[in-house]
C-alpha positions as MATLAB code, in Angstrom:
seq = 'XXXXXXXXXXXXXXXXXXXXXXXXXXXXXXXXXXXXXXXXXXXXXXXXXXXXXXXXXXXXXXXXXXXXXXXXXXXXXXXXXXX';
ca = [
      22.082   -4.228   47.635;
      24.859   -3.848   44.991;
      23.710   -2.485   41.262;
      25.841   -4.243   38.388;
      25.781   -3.254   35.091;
      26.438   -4.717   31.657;
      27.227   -3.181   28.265;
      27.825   -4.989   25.150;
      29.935   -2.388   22.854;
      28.791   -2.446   19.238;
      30.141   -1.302   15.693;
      29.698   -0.884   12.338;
      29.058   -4.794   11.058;
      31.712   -6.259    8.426;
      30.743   -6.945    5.140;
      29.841  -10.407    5.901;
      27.757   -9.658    8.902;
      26.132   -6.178    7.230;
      24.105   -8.350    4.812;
      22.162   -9.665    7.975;
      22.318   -6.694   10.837;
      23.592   -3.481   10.559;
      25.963   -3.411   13.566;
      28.158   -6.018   14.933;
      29.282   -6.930   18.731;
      32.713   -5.835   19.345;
      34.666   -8.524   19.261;
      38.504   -8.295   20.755;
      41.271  -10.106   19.817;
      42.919  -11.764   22.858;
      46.354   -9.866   22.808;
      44.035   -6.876   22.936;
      42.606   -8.052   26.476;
      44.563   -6.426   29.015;
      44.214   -3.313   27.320;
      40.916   -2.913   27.329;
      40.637   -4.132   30.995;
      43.500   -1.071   31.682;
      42.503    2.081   33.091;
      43.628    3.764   29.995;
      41.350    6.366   28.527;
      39.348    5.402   25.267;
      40.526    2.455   23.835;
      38.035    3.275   21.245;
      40.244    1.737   18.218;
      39.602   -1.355   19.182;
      36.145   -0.653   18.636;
      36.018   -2.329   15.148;
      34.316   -5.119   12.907;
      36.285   -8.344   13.449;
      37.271   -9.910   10.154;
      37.931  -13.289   10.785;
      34.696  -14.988   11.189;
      32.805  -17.770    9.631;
      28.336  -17.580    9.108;
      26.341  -20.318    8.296;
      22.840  -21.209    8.043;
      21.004  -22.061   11.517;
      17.659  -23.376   12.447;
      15.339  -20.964   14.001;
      15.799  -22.793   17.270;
      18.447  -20.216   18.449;
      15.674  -17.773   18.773;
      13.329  -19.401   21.268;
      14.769  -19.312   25.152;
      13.878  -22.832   25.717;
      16.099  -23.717   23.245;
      19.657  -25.461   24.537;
      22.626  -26.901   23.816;
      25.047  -26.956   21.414;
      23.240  -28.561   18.681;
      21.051  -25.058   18.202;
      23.842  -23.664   16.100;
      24.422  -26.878   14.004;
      24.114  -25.840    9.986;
      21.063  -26.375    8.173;
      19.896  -26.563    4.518;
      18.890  -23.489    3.221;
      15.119  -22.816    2.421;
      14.945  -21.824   -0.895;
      11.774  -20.074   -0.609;
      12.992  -17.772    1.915;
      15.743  -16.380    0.087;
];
């Protein structure tokens, strides 16, 4: 029986992201694709906070595995007691 593996690459988070989480997914840029794929050594610039992103309220939904569909990540009001 084959073994595969899976690794999700992290970094520091943006500025957006740091005021939720304190590291961020690595997340390419598609001309960036085949070179990261490549056999070359260490890529490791492109191991850095995306800037171009968009965050927006979500229901709590997202966090429970029975949870599915697109609608999971649809924006919601913000509870003012919460924040």
């Amino acid at each position: 029986m084959s073994t595969r593996n899976l690794a999700i690459p992290t970094c520091e988070p943006n500025e957006m992201i740091a005021e939720i989480r304190n590291r961020l997914s690595v997340i390419l840029q598609r001309e960036d694709y085949a070179r990261w794929l490549s056999p070359e050594p260490g890529p490791c610039d492109l191991m850095k906070p995306a800037e171009l992103m968009t965050m927006w309220p979500i229901g709590r939904g997202v966090d429970n595995v029975k949870s599915v569909g697109p609608e999971i990540i649809n924006p919601v009001g913000l509870d003012p007691q919460r924040h």
